[in-house]
C-alpha positions as CSV (number, residue, x, y, z in Angstrom):
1,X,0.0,0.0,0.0
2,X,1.6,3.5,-1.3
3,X,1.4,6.4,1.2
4,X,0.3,9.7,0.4
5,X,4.0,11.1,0.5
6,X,4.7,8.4,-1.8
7,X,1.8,9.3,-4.3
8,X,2.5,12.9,-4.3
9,X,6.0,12.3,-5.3
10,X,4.7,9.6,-8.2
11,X,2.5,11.9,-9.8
12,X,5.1,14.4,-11.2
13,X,7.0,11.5,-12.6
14,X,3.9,9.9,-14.3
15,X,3.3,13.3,-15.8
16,X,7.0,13.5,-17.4
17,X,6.9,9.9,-18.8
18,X,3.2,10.8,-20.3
19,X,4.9,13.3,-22.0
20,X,7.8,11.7,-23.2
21,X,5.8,8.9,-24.3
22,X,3.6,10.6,-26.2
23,X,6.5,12.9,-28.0
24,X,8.1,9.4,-29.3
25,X,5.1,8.2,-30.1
26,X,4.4,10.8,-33.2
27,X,6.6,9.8,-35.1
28,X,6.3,9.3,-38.9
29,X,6.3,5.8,-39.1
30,X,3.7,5.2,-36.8
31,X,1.0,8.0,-36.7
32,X,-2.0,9.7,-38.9
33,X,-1.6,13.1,-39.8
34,X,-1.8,16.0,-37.5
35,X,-4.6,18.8,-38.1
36,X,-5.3,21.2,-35.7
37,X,-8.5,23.3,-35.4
38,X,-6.3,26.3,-33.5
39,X,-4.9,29.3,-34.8
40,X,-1.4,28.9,-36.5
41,X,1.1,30.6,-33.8
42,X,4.0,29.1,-36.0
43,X,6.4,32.3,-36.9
44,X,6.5,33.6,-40.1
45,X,9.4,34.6,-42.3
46,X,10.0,37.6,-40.3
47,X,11.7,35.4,-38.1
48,X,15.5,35.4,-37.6
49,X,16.0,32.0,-39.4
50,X,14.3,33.8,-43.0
51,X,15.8,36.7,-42.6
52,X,19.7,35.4,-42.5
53,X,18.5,33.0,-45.2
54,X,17.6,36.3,-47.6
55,X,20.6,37.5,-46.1
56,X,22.7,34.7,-47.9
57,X,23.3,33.4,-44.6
58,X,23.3,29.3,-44.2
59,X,20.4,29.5,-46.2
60,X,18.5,26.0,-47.9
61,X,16.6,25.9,-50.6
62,X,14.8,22.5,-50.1
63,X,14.6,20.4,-46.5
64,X,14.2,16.9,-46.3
65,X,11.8,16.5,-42.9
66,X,11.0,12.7,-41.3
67,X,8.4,12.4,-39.0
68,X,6.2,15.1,-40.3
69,X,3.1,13.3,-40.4
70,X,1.9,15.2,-36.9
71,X,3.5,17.0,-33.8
72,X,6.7,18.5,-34.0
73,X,7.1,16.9,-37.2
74,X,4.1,18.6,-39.1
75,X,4.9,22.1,-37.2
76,X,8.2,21.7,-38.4
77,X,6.9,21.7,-42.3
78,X,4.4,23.9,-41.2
79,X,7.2,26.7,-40.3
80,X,9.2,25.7,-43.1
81,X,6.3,26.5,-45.7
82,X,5.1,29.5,-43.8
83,X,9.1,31.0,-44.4
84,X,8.9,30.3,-47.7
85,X,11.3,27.1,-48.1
86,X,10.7,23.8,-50.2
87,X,9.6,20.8,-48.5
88,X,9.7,17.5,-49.2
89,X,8.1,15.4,-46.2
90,X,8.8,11.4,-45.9
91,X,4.8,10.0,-44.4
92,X,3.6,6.6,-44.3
93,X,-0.1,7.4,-45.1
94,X,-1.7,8.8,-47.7
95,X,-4.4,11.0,-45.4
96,X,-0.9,12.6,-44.2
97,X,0.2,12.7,-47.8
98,X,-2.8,14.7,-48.7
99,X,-3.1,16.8,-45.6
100,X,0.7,18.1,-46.2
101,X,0.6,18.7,-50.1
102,X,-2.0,21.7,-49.2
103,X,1.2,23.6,-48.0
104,X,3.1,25.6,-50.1
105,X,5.9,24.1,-51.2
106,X,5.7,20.9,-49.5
107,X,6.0,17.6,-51.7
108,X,5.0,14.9,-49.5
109,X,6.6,11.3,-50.0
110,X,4.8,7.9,-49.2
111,X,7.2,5.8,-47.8
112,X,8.8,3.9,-44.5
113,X,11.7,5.5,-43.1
114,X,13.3,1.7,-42.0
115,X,13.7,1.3,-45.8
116,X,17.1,2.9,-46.4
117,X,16.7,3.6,-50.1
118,X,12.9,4.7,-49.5
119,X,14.5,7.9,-47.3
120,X,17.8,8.2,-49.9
121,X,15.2,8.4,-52.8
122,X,13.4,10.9,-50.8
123,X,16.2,13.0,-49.6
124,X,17.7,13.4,-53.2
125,X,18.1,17.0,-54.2
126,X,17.5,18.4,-50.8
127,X,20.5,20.5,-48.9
128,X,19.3,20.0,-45.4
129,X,17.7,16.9,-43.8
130,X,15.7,17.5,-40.0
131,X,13.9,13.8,-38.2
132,X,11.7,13.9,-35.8
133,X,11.1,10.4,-36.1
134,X,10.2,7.9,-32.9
135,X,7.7,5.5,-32.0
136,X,6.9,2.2,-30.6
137,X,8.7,-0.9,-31.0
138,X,8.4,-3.5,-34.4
139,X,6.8,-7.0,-33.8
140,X,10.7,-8.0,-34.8
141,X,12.4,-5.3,-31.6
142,X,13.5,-2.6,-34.4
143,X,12.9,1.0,-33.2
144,X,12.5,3.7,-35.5
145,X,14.3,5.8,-33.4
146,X,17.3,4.6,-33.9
147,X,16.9,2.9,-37.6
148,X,15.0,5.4,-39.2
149,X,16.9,7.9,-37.7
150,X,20.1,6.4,-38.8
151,X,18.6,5.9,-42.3
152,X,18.0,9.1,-42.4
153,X,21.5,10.3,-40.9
154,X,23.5,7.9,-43.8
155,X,21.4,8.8,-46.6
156,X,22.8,12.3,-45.6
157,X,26.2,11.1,-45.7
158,X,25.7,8.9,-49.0
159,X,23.6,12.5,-50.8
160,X,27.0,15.0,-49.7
161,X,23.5,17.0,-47.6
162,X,26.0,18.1,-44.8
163,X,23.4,20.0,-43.0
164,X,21.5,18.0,-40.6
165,X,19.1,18.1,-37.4
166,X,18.1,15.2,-35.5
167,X,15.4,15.5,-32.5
168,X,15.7,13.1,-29.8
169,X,14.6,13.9,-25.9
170,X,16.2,14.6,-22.7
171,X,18.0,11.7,-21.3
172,X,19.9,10.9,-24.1
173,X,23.5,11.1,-23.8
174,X,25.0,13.1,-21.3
175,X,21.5,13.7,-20.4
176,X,20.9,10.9,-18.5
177,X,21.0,12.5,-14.8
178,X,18.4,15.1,-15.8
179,X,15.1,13.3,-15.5
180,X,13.9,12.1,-12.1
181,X,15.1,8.2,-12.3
182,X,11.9,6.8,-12.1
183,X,11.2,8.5,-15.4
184,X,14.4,7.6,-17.2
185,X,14.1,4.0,-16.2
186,X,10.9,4.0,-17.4
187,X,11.4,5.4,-20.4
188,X,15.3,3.9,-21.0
189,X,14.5,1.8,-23.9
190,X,13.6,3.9,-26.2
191,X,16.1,6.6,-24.8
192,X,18.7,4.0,-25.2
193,X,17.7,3.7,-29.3
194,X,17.5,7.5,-29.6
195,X,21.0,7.7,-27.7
196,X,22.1,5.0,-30.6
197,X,21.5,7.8,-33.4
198,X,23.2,10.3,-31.9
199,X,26.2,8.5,-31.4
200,X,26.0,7.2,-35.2
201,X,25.9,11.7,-36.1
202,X,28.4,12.3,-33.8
203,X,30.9,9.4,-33.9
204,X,30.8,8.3,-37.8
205,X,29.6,11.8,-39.4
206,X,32.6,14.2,-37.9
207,X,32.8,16.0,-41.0
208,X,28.9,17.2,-41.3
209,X,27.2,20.3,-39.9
210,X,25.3,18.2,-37.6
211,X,22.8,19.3,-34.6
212,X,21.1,17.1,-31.8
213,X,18.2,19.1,-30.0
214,X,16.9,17.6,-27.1
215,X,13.4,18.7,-25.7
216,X,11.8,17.9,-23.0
217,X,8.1,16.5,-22.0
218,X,5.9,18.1,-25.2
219,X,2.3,19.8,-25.1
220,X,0.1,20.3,-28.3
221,X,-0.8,23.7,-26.6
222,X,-0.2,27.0,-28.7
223,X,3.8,28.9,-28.8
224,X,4.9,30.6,-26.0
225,X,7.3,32.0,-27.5
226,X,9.6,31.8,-24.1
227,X,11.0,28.2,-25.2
228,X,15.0,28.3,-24.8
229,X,18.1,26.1,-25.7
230,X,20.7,25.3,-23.9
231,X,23.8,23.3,-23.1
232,X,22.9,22.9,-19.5
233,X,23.1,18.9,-19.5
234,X,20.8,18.8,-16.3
235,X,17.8,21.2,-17.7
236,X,15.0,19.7,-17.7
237,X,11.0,21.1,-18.1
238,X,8.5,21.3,-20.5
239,X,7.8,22.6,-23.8
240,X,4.9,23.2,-26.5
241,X,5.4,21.5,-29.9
242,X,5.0,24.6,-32.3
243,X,7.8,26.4,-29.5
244,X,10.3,23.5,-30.1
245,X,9.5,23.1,-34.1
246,X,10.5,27.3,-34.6
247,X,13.6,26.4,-32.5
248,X,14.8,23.9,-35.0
249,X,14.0,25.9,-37.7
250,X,16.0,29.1,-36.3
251,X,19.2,26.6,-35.1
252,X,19.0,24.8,-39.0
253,X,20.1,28.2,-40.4
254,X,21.6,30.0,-37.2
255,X,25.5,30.1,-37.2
256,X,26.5,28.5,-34.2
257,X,25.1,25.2,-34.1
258,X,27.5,23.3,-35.6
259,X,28.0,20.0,-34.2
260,X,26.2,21.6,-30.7
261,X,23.9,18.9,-28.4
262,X,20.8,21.5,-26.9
263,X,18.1,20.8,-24.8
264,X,15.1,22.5,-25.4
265,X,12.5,23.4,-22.7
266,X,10.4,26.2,-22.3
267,X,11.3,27.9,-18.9
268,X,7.8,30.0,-18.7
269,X,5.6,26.6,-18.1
270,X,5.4,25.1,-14.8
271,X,7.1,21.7,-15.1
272,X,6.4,18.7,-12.3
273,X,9.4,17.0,-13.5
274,X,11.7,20.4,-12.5
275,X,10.0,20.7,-9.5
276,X,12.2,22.5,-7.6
277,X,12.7,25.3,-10.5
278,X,16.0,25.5,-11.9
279,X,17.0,28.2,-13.8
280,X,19.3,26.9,-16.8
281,X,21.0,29.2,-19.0
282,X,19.7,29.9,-22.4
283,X,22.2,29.1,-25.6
284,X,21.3,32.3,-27.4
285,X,21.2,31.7,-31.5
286,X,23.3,33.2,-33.9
């Protein structure tokens, strides 16, 4: 029998894995396509990431997203069309499919991201490649949090697209301390697979203009526009998934994010899983 000290202490940590769960869990590979009755708070091209692009700053003419059937994902090519960049979008379904060819600029591509050529063949002709890509196990044990997302990291390699940003979570890596344990054990599987990418980017891939961006627990709740990154290894919190979708698309052009592992929480939103509210420093784009 659990005592009330006991219960109170659970319920934070519950909240954080829900969270998590649900953040790996929209995925490509795995989920229908995201549409959301609310008001589009994504930033437009006004935003620093278009405006060093017209600048003839690391600009890209055409980004490869996986995962961008819903959440993060679909924000992502969401942002990307609003600023005015081509899209092409690897889905497994055909509503998604639909749903994402409405955008301008946005070709969206049927296909698996555990089929290696399926994602090459996609990622052809693009300059940039972001994933988003995670989800629950295969019948057979495969993850697509680490396959896809290592299909997607060597087709990179194979295309010469040097520029690349892969999404994973807190609790990855060096990570590992920040979540409350009871969370991190619970959720150390598919941690364990994301972890697997990122050491694939960062080991094998020394050459390419790689990022890692690690968020935290995710809401589908509008932008705050108070998410931060930062290279505090312990920060941990909450963030919404259109804040953390124009994050990655300000760090895929910003200057300073080469080969640079962020976390990404938003510092305004009350977070059971920091419940003792440490501040973390923000890593403040180029």
């Amino acid at each position: 029998v659990m005592s009330s000290n006991t219960i109170v202490t659970m319920v934070p940590c519950l909240f954080f894995i829900m969270c998590i769960m649900a953040m790996s869990s929209m995925g490509a590979a795995f989920t229908p396509p995201f549409v959301s009755s609310r008001p589009n708070t994504l930033k437009k091209a006004s935003s620093r990431s278009a405006l060093n692009m017209m600048a003839g700053g690391r600009g890209f003419q055409k980004v490869f997203v996986a995962g961008a059937s819903r959440g993060v994902g679909h924000a992502i090519v969401q942002r990307l069309s609003n600023d005015g960049i081509e899209v092409v979008a690897l889905v497994r379904s055909k509503d998604a499919s639909e749903e994402l060819s409405k955008f301008n600029g946005v070709t969206a591509v049927m296909g698996d991201a555990f089929d290696y050529k399926t994602v090459e063949n996609a990622m052809d002709g693009c300059d940039a490649a972001i994933t988003t890509l995670g989800g629950a196990p295969e019948d057979d044990g495969k993850r697509i949090d680490y396959d896809g997302n290592s299909n997607v990291i060597e087709a990179a390699g194979i295309l010469g697209v040097s520029r690349v940003i892969l999404v994973t979570s807190i609790g990855c890596g060096d990570s590992k301390d920040a979540p409350p344990p009871p969370v991190y054990e619970t959720l150390k599987d598919v941690l364990a697979a994301k972890e697997r990418a990122e050491n694939v980017l960062i080991k094998y891939y020394t050459q390419m203009d790689w990022t890692i961006i690690r968020p935290g627990g995710l809401k589908s709740e509008p932008a705050t526009g108070k998410a931060i990154l930062s290279q505090d290894k312990m920060a941990i919190g909450t963030i919404h998934r259109e804040d953390l979708a124009n994050l990655v698309v300000e760090a895929l052009s910003s200057a300073n994010t080469k080969r640079k592992i962020l976390s990404a929480i938003d510092p305004s939103i009350e977070s059971a899983a920091n419940a003792e509210g440490r501040v973390v420093e923000e890593y403040v784009l180029a």
